[in-house]
Backbone as CSV, one residue per row, in Angstrom:
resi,resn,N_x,N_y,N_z,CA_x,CA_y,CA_z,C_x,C_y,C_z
1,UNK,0.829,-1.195,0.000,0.000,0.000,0.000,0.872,1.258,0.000
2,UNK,2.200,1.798,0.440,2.933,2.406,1.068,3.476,3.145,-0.373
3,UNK,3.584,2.004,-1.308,4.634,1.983,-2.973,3.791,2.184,-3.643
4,UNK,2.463,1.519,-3.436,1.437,1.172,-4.910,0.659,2.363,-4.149
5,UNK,-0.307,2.736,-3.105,-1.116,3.019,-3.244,-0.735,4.417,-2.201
6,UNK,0.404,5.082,-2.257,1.050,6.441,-0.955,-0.532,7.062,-0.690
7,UNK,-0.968,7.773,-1.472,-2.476,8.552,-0.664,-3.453,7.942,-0.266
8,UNK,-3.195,6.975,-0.576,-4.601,5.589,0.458,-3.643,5.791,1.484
9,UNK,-2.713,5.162,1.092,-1.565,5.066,2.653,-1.553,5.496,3.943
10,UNK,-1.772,7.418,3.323,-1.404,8.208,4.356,-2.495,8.240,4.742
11,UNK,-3.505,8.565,3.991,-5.180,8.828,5.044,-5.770,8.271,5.683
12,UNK,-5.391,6.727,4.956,-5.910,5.737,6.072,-5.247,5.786,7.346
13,UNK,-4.128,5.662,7.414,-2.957,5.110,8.125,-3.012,6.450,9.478
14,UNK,-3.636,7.815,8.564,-3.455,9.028,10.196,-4.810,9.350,10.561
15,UNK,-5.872,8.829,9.550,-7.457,8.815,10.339,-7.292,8.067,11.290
16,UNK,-7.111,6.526,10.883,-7.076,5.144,11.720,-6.070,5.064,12.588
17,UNK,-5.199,6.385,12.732,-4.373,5.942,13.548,-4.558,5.757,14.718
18,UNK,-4.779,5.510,15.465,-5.018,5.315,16.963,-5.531,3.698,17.276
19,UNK,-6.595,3.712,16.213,-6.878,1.621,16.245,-6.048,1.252,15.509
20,UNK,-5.417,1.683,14.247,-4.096,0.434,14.315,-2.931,-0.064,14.943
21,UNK,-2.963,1.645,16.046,-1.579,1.534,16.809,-2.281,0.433,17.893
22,UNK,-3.579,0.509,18.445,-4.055,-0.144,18.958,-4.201,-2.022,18.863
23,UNK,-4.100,-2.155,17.184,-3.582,-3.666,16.597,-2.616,-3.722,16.638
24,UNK,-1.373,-3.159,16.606,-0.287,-3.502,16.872,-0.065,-4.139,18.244
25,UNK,-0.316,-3.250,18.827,0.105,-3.223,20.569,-0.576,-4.325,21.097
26,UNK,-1.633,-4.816,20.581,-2.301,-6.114,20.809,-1.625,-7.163,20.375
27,UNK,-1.196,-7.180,19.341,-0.477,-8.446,18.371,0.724,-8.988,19.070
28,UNK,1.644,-7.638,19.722,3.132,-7.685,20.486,2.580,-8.284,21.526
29,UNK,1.745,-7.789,22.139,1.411,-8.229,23.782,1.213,-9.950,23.591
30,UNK,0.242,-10.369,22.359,-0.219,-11.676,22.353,0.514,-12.565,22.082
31,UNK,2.005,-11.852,20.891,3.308,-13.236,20.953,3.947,-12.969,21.803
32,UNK,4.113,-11.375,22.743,5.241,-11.825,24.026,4.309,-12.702,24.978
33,UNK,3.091,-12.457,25.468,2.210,-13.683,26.391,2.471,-14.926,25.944
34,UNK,2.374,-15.537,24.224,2.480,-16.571,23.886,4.071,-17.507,24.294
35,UNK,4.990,-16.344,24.302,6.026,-16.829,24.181,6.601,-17.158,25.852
36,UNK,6.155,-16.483,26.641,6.547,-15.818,28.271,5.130,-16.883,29.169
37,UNK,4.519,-17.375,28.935,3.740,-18.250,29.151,4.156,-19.405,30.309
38,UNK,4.707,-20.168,29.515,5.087,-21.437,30.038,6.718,-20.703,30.949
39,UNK,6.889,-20.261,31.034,8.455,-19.661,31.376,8.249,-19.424,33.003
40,UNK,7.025,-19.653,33.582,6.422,-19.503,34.657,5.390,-20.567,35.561
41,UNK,5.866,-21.049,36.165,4.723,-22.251,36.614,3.436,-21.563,37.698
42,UNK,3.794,-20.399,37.742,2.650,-19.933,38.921,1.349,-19.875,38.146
43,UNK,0.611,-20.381,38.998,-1.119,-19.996,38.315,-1.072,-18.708,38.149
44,UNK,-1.100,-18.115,39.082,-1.473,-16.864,38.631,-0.614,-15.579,37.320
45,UNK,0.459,-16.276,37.187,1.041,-15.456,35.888,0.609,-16.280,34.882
46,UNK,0.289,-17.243,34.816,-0.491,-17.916,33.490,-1.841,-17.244,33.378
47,UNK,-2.401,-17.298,34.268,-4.078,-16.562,34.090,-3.662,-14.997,33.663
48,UNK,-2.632,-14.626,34.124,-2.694,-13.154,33.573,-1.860,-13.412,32.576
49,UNK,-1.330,-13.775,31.858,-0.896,-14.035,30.420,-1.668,-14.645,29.457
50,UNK,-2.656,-15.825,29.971,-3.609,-16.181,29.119,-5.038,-15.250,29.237
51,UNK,-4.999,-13.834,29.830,-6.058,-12.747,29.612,-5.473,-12.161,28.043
52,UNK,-3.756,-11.898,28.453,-3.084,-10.691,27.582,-3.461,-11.981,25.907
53,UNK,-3.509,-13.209,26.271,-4.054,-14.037,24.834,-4.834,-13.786,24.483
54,UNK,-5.727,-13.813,25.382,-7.080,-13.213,25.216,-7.661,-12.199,24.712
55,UNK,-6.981,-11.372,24.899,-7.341,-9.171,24.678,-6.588,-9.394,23.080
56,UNK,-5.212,-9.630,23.223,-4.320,-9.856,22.160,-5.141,-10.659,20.733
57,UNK,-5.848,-11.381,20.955,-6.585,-12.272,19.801,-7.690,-11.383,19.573
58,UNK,-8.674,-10.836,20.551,-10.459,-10.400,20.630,-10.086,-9.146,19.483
59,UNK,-8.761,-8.499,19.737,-8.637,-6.867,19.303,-8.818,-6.833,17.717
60,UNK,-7.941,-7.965,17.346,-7.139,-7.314,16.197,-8.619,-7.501,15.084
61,UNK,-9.602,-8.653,15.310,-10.823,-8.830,14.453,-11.766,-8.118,15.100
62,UNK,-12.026,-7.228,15.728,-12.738,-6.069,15.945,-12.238,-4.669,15.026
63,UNK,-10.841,-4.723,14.979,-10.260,-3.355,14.480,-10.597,-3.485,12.778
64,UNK,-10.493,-4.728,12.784,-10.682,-4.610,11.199,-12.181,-4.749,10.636
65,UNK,-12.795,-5.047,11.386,-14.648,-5.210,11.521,-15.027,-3.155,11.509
66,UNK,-14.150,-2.422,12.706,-14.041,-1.289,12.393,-13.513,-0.630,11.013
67,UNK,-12.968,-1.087,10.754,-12.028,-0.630,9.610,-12.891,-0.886,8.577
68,UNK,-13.217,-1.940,8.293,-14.232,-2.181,7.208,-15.634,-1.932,6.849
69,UNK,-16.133,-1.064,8.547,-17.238,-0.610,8.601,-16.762,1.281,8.321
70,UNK,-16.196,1.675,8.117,-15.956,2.549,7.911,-15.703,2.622,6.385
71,UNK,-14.873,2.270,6.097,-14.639,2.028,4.395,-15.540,1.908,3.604
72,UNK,-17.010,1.234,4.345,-17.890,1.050,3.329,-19.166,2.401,3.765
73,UNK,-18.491,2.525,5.098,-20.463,3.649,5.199,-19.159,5.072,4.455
74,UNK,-18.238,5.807,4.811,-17.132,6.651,4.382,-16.825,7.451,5.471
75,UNK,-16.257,8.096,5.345,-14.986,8.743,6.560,-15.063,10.622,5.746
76,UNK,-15.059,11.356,7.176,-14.983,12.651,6.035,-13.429,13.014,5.876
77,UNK,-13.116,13.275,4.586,-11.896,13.114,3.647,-12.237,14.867,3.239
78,UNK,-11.081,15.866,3.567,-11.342,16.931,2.465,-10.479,16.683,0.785
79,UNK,-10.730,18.010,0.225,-10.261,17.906,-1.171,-8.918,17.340,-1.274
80,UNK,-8.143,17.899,0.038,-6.608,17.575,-0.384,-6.051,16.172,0.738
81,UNK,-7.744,15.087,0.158,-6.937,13.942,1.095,-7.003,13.929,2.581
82,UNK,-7.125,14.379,3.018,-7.081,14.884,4.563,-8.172,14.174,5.481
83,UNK,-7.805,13.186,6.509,-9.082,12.652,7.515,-8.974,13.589,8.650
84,UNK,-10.050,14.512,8.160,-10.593,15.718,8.843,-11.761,15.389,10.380
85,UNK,-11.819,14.023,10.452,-12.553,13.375,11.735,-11.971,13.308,12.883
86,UNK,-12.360,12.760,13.485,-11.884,12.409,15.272,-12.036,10.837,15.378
87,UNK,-11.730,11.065,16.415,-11.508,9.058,17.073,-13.032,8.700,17.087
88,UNK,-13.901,10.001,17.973,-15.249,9.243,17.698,-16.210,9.293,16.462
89,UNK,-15.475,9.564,15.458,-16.165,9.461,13.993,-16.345,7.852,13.634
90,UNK,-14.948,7.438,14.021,-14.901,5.790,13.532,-15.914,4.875,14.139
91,UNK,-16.148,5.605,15.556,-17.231,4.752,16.392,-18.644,4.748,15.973
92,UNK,-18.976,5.378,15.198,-20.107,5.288,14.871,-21.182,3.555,14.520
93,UNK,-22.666,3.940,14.727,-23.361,2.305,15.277,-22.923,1.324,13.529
94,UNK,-23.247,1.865,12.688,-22.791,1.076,11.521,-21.348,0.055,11.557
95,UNK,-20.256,0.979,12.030,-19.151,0.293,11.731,-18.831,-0.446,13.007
96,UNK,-19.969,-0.408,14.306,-19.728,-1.148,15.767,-20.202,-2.170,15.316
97,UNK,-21.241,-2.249,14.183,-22.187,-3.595,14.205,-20.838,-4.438,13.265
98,UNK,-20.448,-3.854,12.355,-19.610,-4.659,11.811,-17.986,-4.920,12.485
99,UNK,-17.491,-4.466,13.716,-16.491,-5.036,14.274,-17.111,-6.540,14.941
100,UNK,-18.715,-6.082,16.030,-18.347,-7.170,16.713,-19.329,-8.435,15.190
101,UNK,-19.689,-7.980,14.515,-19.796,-9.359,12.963,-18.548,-10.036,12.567
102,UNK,-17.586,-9.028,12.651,-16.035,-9.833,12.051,-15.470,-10.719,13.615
103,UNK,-15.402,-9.904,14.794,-14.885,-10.433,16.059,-15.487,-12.159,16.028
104,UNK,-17.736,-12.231,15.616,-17.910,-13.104,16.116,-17.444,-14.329,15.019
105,UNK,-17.226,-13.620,13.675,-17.022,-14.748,13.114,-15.945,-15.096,12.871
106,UNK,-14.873,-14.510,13.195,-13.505,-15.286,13.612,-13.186,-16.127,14.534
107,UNK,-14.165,-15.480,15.237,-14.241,-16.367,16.712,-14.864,-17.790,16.041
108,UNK,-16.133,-17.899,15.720,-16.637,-19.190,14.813,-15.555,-19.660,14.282
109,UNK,-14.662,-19.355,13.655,-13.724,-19.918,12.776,-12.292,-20.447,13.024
110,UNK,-11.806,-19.527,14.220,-11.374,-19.945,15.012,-11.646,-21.376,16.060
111,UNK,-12.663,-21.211,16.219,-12.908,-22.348,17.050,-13.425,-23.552,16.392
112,UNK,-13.528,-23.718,15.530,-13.878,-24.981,14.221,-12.025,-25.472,14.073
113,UNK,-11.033,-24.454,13.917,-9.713,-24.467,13.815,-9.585,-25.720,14.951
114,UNK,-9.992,-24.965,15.984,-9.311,-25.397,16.914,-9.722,-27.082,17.487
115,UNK,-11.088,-27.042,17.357,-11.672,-27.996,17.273,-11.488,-29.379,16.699
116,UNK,-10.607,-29.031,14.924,-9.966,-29.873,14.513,-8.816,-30.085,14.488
117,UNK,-8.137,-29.427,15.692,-6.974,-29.486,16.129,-6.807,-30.058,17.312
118,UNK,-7.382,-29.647,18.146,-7.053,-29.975,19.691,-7.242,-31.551,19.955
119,UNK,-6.940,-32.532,21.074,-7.248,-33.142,21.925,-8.234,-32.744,22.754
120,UNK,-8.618,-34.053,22.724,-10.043,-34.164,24.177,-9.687,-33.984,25.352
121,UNK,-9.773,-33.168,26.084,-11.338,-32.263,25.791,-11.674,-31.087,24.977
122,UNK,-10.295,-30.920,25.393,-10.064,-29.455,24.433,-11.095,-28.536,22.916
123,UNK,-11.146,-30.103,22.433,-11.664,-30.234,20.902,-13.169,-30.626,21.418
124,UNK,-13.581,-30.858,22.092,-14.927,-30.828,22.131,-15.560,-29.948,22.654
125,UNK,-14.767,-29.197,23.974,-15.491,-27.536,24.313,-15.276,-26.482,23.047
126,UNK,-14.214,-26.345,22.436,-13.700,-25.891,21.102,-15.186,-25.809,20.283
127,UNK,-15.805,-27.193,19.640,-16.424,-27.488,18.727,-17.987,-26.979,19.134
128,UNK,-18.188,-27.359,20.861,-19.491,-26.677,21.439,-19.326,-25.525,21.222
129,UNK,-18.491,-24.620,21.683,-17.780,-23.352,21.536,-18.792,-22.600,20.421
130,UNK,-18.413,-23.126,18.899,-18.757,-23.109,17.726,-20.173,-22.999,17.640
131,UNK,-20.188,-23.896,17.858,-22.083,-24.164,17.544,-22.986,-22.885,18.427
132,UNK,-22.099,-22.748,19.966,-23.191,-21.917,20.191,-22.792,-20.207,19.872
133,UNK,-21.531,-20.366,19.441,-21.161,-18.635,18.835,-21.867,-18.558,17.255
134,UNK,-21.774,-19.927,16.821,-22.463,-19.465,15.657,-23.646,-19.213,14.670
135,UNK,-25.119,-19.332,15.969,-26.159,-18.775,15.386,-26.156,-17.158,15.966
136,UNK,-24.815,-16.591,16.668,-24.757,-14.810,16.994,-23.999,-14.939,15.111
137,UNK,-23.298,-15.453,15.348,-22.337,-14.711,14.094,-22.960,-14.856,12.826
138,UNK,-24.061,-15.552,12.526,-25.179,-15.786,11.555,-25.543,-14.529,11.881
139,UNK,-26.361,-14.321,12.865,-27.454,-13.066,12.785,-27.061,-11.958,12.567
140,UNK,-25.446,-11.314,13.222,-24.462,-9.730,12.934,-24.459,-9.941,11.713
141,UNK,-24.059,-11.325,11.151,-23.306,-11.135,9.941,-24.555,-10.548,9.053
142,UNK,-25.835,-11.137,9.109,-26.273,-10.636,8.310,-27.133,-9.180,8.521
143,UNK,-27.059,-8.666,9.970,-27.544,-7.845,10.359,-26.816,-6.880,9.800
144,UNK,-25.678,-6.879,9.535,-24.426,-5.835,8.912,-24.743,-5.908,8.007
145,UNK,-24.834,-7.334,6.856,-25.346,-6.973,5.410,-26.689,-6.148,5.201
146,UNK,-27.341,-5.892,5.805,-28.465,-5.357,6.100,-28.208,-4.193,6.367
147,UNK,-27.664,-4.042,7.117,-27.065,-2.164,7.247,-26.453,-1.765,6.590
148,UNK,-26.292,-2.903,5.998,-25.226,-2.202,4.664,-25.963,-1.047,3.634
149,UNK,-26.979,-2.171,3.369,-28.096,-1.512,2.300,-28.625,0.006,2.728
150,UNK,-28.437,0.252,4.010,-29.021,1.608,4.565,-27.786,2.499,4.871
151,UNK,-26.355,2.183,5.444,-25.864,3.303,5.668,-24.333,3.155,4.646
152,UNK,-24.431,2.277,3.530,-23.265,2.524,2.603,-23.925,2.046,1.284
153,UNK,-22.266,1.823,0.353,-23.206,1.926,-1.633,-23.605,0.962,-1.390
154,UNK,-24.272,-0.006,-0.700,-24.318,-1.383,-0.856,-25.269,-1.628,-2.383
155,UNK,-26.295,-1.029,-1.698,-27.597,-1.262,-2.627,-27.348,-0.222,-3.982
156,UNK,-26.381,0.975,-3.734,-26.774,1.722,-5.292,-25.557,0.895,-5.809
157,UNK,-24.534,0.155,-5.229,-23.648,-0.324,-6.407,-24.252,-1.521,-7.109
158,UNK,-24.562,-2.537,-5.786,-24.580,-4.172,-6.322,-26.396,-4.217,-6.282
159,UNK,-27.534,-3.035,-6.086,-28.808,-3.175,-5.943,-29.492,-4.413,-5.110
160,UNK,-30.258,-5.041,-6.061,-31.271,-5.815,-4.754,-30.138,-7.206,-5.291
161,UNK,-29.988,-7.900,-6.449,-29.412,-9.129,-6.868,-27.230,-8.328,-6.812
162,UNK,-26.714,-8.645,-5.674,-25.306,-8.348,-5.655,-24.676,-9.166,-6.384
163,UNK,-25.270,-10.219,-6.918,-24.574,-11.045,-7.651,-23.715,-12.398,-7.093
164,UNK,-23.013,-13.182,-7.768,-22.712,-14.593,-7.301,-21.928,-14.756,-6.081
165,UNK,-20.278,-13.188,-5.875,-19.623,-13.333,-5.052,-20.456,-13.133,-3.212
166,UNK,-21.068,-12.017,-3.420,-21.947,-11.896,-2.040,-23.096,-12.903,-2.161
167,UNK,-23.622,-13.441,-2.976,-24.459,-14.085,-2.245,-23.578,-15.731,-1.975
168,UNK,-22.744,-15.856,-2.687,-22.111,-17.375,-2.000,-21.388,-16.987,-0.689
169,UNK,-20.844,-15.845,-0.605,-20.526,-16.043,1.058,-21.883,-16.063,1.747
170,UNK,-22.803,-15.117,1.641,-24.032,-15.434,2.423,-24.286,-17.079,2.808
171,UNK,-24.460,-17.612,1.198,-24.859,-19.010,1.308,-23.718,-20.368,2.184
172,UNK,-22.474,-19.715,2.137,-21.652,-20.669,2.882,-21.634,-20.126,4.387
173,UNK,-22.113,-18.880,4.446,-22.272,-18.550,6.131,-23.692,-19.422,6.506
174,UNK,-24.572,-19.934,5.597,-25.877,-20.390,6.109,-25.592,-21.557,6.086
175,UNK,-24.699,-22.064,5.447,-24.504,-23.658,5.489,-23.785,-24.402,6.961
176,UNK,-23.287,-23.203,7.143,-22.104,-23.649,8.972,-23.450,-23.805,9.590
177,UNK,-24.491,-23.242,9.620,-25.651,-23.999,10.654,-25.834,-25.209,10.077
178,UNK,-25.848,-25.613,9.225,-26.300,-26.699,8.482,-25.373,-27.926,9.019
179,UNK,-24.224,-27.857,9.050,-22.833,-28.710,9.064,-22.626,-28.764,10.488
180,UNK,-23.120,-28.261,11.231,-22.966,-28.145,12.469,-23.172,-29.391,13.428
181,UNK,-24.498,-29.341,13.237,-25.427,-30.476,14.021,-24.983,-31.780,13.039
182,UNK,-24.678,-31.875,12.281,-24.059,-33.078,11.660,-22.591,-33.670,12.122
183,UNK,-22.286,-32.161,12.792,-20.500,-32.579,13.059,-19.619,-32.667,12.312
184,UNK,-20.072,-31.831,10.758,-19.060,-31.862,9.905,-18.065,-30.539,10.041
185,UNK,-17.360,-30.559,11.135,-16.610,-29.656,11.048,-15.601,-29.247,10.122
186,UNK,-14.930,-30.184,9.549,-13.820,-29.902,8.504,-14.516,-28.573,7.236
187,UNK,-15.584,-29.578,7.228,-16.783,-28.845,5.856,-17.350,-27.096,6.500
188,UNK,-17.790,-27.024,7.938,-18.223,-26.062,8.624,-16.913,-25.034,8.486
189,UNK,-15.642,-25.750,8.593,-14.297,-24.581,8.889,-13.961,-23.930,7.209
190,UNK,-13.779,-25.034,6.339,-14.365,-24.638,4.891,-15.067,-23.388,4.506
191,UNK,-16.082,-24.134,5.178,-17.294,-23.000,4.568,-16.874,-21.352,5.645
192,UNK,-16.173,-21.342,6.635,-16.290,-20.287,7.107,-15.173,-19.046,6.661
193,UNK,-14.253,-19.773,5.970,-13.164,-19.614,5.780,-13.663,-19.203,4.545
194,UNK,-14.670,-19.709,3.453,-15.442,-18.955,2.001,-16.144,-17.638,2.311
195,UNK,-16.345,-17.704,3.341,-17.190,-16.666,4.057,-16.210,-15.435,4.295
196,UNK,-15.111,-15.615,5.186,-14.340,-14.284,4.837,-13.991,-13.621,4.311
197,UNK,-13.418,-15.204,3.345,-12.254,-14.623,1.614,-13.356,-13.982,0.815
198,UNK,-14.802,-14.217,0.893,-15.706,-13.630,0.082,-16.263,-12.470,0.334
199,UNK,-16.358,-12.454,1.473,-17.339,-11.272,2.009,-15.595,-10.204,1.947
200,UNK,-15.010,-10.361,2.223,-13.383,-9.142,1.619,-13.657,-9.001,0.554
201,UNK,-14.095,-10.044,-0.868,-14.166,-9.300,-1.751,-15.152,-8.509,-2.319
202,UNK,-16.292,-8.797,-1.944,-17.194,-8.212,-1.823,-17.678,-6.705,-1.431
203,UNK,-16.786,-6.482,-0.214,-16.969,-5.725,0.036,-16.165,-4.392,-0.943
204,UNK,-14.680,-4.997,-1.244,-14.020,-4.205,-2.498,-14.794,-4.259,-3.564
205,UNK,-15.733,-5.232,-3.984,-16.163,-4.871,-5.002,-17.392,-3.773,-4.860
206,UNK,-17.984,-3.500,-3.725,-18.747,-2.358,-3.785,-18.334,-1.103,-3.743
207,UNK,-16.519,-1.042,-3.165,-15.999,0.119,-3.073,-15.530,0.329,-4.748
208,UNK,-14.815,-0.123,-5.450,-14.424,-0.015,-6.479,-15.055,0.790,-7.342
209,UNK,-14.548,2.019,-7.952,-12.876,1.924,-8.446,-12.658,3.057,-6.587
210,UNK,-13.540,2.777,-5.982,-13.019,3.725,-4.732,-12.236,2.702,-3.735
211,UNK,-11.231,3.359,-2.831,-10.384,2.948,-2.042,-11.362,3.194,-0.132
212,UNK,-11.290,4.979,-0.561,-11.378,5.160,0.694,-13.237,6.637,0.386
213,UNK,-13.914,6.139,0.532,-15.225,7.288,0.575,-15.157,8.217,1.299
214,UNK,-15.382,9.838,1.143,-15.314,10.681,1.667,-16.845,11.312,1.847
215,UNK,-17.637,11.333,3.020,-18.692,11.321,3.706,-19.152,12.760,3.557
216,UNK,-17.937,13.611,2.915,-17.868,14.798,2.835,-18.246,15.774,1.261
217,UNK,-17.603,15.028,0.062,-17.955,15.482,-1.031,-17.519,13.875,-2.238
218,UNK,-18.704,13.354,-2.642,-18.256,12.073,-3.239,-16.855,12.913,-4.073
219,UNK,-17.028,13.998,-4.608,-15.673,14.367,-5.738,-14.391,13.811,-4.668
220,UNK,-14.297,14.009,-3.380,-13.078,13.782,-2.800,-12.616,12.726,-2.209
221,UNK,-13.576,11.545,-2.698,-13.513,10.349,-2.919,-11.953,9.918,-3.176
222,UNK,-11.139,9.157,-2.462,-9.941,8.294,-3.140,-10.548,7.322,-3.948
223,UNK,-9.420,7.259,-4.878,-9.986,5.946,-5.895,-8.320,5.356,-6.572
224,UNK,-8.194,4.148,-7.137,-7.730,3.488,-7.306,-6.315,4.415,-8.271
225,UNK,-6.935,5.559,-9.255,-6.687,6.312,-10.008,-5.990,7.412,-9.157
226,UNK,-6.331,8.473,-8.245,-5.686,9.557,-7.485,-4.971,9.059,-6.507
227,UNK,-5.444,7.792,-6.180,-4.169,7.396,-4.479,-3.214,6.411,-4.840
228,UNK,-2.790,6.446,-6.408,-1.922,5.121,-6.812,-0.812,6.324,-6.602
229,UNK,0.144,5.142,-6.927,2.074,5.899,-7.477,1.776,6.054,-8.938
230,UNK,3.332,6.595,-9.694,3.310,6.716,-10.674,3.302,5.637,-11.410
231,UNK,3.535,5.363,-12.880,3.635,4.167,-13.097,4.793,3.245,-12.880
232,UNK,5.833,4.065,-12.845,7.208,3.215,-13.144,7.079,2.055,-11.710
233,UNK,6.740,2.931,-10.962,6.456,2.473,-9.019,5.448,1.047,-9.276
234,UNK,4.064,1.247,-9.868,3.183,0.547,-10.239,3.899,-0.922,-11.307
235,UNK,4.638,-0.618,-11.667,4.807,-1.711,-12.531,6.426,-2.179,-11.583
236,UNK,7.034,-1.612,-11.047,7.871,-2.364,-10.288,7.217,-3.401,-9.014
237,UNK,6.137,-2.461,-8.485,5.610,-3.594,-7.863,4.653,-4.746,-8.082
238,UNK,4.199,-4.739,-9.334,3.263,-5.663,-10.081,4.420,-6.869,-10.378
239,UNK,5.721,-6.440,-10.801,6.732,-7.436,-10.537,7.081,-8.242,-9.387
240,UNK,7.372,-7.441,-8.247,7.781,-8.248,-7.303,6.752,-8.614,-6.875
241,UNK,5.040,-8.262,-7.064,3.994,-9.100,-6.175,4.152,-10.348,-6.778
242,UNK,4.101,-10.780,-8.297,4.323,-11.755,-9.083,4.720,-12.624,-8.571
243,UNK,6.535,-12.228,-8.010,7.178,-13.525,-7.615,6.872,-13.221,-6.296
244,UNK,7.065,-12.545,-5.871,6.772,-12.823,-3.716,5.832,-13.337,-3.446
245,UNK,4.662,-13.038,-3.992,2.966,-13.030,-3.219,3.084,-14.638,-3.445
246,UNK,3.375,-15.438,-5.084,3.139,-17.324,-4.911,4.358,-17.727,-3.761
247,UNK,5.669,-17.053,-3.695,6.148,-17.596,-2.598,5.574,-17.238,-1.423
248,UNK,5.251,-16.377,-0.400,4.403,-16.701,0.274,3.300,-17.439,0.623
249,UNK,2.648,-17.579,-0.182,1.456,-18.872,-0.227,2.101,-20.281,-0.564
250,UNK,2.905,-20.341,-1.241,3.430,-21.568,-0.936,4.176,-21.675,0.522
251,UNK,4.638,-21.057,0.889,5.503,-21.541,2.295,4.422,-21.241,3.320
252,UNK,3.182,-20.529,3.164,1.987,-20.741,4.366,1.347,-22.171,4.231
253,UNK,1.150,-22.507,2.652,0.891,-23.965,2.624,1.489,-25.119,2.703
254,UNK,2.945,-25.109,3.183,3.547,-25.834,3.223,3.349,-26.046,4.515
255,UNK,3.498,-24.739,5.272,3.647,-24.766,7.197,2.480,-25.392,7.425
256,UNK,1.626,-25.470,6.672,-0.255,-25.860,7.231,-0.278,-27.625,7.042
257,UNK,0.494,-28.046,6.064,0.745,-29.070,5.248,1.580,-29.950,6.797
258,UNK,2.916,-29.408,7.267,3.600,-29.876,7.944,2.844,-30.149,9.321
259,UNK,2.099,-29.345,9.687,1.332,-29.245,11.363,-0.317,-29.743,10.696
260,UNK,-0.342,-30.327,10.027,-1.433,-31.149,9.777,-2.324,-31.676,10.652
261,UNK,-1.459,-32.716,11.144,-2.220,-33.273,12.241,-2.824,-33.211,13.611
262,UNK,-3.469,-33.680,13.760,-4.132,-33.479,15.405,-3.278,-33.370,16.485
263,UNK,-2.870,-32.238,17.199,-2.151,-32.349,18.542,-2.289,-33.523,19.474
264,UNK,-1.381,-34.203,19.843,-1.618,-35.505,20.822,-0.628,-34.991,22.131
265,UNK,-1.194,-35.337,23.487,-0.952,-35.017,24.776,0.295,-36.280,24.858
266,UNK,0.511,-37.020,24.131,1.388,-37.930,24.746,2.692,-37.632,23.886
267,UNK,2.755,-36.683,23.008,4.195,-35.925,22.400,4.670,-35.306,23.394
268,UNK,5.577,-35.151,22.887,6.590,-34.128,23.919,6.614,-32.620,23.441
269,UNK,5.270,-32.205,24.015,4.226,-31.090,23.928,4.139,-30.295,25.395
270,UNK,4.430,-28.850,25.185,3.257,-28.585,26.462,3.199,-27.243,26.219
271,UNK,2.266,-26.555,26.834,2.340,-25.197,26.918,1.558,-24.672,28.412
């Protein structure tokens, strides 16, 4: 964003500043807890390290539930770029409904993860876990698509039929009730996991060709066109996404590939 896209960069990056410094500071806290954990046998520094897991995980899919509820209702932006708002602009009820929609359904998704990961018992409070977070994260989720239609383009871009990408995440968020009570979790974590990657694009596709909406004058709208680099910038990095972006996905699928299997208590495991 920094190379390809500098005036998305900056506006996002000094409106939002305060909740991303806020994801950061969550993320550090949750691998130093992760890491500083076991380094301690007292109950009580584990319970207060497995809170800082706790805060550290809840934050970072709220900030972006914020983030994305903002992006789509708009932010006031003047002519020259500028997030001319305050901290409590971002708070507004539209983009609250869509933090705790993203919080609950990570949480759903998360815990299907975990579910087909863990040992017993672990994997069976995990999997209850699921089932009962996920007729809330059904109802935000679609309570947000629903607000969508009233406080962003939802409805003047994609109208009443949004077409195949939003309605198959809809339809794979309705299917995790479905897969549930069957116990098909593998299929439930699937489907929740279609549900994110879709509903992200989705949601770009209602912003498009806009980046960032300005609540203030649509003309001062960012768009794909005023907040890019030049070209030479643009085509250097269309290169290196080329080769970096498949190496990255290959070495995330490799790591996923290697830790495959089900955690067992009788390895030489602990945390």
């Amino acid at each position: 964003m920094f190379a390809a896209f500098p005036n998305w960069y900056a506006t996002l990056f000094s409106g939002f500043y305060l909740i991303l410094f806020l994801l950061i500071v969550s993320l550090v806290f949750r691998g130093v807890a992760i890491e500083f954990r076991s380094k301690d046998m007292r109950p009580q520094w584990r319970r207060t390290l497995d809170i800082l897991i706790f805060i550290g995980s809840l934050i970072p899919p709220l900030v972006w539930g914020l983030i994305l509820g903002n992006l789509l209702h708009g932010v006031p932006i003047d002519a020259q770029m500028n997030y001319v708002g305050s901290f409590g602009t971002l708070l507004n009820p539209y983009a609250l409904v869509g933090a705790v929609s993203t919080a609950l359904l990570f949480t759903l998704h998360g815990a299907l993860y975990l579910g087909l990961k863990a040992p017993e018992p672990l994997g069976n409070r995990a999997q209850s876990l699921a089932y009962r977070v996920g007729l809330w994260a059904t109802i935000f989720y679609f309570g947000f698509v629903a607000l969508s239609y009233v406080y962003s383009r939802f409805a003047h871009k994609l109208g009443v039929n949004p077409g195949p990408i939003p309605i198959l995440a809809g339809v794979s968020m309705i299917a995790v009730r479905f897969l549930l009570p069957g116990k098909r979790y593998g299929w439930a974590f699937a489907a929740t996991a279609l549900t994110i990657a879709l509903s992200a694009i989705s949601a770009f596709l209602v912003l498009f060709p806009n980046v960032m909406i300005s609540s203030l004058n649509p003309r001062w709208n960012l768009t794909i066109y005023n907040a890019s680099s030049n070209p030479y910038s643009l085509k250097v990095m269309s290169i290196l996404a080329l080769f970096l972006i498949p190496l990255v996905l290959a070495y995330q699928a490799w790591s996923y590939w290697v830790f495959r299997r089900r955690v067992r208590l009788d390895e030489t495991f602990h945390y």
